[in-house]
DRENLONU-525382 format. One line per 10 residues: their letters; for each residue x, y, z of N, C-alpha, C, O. Coordinates in steps of 0.2 Angstrom, whole numbers, plus 2048, in hexadecimal, padded with zeros to 3 digits. Atoms other than C-alpha are relative to their C-alpha. Layout:
<recs>
a = X:Y:Z:X:Y:Z:X:Y:Z:X:Y:Z ~ ...
</recs>
This chain:
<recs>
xxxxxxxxxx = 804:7FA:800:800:800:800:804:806:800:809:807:804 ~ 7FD:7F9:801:806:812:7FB:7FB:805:804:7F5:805:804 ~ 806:7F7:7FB:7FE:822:807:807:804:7FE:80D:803:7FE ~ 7FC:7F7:803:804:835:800:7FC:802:807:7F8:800:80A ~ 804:7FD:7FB:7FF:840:80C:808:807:7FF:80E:806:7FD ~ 7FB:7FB:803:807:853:80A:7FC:805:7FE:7FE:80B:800 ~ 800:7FB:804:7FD:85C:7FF:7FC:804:803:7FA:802:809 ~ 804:7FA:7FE:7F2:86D:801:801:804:7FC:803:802:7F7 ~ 802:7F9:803:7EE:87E:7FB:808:804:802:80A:807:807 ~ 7F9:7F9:800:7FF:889:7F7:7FF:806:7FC:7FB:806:7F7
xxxxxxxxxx = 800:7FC:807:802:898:7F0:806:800:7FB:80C:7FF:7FC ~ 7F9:802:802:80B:899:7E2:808:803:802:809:809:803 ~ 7FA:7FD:7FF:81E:89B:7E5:803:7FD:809:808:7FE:80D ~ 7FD:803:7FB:81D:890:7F4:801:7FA:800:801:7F7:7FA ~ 7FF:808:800:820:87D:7FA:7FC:7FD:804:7F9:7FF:809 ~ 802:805:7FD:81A:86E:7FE:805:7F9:801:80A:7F8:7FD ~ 7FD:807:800:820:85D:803:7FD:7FC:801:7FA:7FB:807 ~ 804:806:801:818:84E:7FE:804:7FA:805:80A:7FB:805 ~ 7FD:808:7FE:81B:83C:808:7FC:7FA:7FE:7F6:7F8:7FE ~ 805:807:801:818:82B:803:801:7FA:804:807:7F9:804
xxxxxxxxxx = 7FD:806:7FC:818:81D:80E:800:7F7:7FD:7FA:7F5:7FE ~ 804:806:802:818:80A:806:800:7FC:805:806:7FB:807 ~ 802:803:7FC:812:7FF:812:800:7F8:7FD:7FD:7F7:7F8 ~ 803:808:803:810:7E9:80F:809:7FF:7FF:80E:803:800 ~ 7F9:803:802:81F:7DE:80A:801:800:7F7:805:7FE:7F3 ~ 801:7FE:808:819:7E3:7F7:806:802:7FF:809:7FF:7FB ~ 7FC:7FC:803:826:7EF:7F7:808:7FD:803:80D:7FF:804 ~ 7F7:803:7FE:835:7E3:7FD:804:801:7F8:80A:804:7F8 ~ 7FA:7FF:805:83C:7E3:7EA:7FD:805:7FC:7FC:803:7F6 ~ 801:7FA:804:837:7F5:7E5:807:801:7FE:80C:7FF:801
xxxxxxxxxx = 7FB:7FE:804:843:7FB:7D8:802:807:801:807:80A:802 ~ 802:7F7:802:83D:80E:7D7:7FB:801:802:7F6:7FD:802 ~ 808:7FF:7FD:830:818:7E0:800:808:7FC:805:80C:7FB ~ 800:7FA:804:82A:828:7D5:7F9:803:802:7F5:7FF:804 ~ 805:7FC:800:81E:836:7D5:7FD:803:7F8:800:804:7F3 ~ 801:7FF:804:812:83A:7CA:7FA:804:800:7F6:804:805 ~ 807:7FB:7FE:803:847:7C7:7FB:801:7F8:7FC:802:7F2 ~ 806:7FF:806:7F3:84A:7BE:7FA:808:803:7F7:809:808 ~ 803:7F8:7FF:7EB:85C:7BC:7FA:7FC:7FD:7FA:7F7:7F9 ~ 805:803:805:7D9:85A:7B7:800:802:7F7:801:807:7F3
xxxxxxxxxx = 801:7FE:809:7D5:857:7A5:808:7FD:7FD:80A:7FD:7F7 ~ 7F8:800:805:7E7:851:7A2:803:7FA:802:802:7F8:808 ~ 7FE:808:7FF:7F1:83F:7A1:805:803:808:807:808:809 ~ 7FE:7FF:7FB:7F9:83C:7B2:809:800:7FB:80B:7FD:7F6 ~ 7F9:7FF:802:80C:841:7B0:806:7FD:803:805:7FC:809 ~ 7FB:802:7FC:81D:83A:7B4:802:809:805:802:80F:803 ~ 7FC:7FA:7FC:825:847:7C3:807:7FE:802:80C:7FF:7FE ~ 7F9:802:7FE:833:840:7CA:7FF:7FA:803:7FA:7F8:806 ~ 803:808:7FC:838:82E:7CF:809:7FF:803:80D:803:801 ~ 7FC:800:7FA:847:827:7DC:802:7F9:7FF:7FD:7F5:7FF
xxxxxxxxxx = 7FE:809:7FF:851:815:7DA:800:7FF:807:803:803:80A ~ 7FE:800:7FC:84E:80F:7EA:808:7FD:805:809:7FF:80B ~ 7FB:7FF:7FE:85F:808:7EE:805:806:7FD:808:80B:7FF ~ 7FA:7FB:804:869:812:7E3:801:808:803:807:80A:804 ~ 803:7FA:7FF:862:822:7E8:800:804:7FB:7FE:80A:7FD ~ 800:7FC:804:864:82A:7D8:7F9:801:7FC:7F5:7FD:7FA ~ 808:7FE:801:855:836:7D0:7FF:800:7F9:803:800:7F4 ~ 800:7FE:807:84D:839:7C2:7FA:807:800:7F7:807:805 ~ 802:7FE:800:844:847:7BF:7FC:803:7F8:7FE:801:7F2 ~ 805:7FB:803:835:852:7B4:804:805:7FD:807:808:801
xxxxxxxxxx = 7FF:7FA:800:83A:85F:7A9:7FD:808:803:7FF:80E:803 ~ 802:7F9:7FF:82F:86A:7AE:7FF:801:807:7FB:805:80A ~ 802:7FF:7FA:832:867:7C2:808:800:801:80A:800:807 ~ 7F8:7FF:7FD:846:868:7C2:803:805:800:804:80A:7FD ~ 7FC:7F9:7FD:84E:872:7CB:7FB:801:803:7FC:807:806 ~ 804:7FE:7FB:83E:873:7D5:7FF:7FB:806:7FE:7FD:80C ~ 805:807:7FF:839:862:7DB:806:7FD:803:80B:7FE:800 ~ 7FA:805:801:846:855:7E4:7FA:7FC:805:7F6:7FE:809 ~ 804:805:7FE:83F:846:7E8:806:7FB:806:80B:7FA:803 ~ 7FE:803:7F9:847:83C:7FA:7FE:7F9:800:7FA:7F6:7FD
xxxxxxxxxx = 803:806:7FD:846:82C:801:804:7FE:808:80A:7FE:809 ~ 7FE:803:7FA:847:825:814:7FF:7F8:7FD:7F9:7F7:7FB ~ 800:809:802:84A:810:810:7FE:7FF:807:7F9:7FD:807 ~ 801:805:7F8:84A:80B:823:7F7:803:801:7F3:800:804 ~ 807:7FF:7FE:837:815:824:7FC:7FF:7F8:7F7:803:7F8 ~ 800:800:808:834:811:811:7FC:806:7FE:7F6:804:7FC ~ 805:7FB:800:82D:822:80F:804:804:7F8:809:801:7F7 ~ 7FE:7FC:806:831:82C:7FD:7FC:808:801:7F6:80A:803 ~ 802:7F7:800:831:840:7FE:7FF:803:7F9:801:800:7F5 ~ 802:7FD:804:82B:84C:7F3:801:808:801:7FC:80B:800
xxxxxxxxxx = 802:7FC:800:831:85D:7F6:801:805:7F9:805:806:7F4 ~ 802:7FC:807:82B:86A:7EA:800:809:803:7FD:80B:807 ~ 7FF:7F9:7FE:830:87D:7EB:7FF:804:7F9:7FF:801:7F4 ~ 802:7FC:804:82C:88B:7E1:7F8:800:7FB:7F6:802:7F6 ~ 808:802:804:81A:884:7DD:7FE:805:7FC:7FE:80B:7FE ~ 803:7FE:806:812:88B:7CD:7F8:7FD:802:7F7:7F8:805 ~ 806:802:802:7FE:88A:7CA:801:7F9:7FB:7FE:7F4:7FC ~ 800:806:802:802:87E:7BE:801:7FA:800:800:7F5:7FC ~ 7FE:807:7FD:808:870:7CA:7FC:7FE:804:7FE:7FB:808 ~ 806:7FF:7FE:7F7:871:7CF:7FE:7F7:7FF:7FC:7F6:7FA
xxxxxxxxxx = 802:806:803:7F4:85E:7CE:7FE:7FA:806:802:7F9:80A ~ 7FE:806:7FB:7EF:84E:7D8:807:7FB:7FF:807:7F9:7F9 ~ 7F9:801:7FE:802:846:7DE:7FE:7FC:800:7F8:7FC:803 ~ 801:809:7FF:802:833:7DD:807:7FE:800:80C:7FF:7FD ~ 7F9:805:7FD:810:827:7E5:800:7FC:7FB:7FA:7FA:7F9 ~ 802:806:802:814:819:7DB:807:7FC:800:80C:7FE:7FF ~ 7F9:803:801:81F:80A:7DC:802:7FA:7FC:7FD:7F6:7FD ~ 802:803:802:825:7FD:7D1:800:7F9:804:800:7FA:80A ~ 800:804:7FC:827:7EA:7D5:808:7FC:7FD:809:7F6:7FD ~ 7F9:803:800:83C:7E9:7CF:801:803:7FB:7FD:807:7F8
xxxxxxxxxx = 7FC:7FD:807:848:7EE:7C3:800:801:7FA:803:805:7F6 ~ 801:7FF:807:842:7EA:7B3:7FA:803:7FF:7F6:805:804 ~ 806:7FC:802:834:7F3:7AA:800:806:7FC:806:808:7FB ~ 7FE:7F8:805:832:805:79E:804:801:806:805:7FE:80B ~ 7FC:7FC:7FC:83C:813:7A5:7FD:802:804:7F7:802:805 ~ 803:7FC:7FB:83B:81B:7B4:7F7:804:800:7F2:804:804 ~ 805:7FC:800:830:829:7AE:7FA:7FC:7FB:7F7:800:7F8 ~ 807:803:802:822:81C:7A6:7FC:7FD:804:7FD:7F8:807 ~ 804:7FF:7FC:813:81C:7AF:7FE:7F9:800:7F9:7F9:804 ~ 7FF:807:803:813:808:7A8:804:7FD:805:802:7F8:807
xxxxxxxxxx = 7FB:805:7FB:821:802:7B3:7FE:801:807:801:7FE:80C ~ 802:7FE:7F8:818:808:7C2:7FA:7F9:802:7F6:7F9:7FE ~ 804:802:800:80D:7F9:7CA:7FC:802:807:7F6:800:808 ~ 804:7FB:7FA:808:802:7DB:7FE:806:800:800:80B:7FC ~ 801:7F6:800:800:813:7DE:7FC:800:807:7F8:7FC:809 ~ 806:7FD:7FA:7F9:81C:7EC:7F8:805:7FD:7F7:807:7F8 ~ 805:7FC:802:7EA:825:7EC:800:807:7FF:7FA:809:7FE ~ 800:7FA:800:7F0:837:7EA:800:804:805:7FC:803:80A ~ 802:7FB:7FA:7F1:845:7F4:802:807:7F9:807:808:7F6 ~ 801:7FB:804:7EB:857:7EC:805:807:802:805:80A:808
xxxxx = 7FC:7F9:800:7F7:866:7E9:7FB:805:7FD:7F8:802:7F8 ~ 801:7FC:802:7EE:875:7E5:807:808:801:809:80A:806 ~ 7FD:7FB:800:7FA:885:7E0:7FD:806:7FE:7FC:807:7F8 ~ 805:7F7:802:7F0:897:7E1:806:803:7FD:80C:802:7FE ~ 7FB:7F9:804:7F7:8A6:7D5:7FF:806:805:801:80B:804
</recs>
């Protein structure tokens, strides 16, 4: 199981930080845990995603240099902080993770076979 919890009402030009917790022994041979978001009206998007031992990231063009995504392994928790928020990052934030190494690339929304249920960022202008 994935739970996010984090999101709220910003204005724009501030931050937030998302958390995701995976819980179960599902995620013993997670490979990669990634974020991803869907504004209404529009396909849900890769954001950033995190190898979990490796620790290296990947990131969104349109959130780099804003966005770095974290991970605590011993509380298997994956972070999300996001600065400088835009109205346009306006979206529900979904955890996801896969089930191993193989599969499309990180940023395909295909290689993911977990998700949490979201948790909603709203960014006021």
């Amino acid at each position: 199981q994935l739970v996010e919890s984090g999101g709220g009402l910003v204005q724009a030009g501030g931050s937030l930080r998302l958390s995701c917790v995976a819980s179960g022994r599902t995620f013993a041979s997670t490979y990669a845990m990634a974020w991803f978001r869907q504004a209404p009206g529009k396909e849900r998007e890769f954001v950033a995603a995190i190898r979990w031992s490796a620790g290296t990231t990947l990131y969104a063009d349109s959130v780099k240099g804003r966005v770095t995504i974290s991970k605590d392994n011993a509380k298997r928790l994956v972070y999300l902080q996001m600065n400088t928020l835009k109205p346009e990052d306006t979206a529900i934030y979904y955890c996801a993770a896969d089930r191993g190494p193989y599969g499309p690339y990180l940023s395909v929304r295909a290689r993911y076979e977990y998700w949490g249920q979201g948790t909603q960022v709203t960014v006021s202008s």
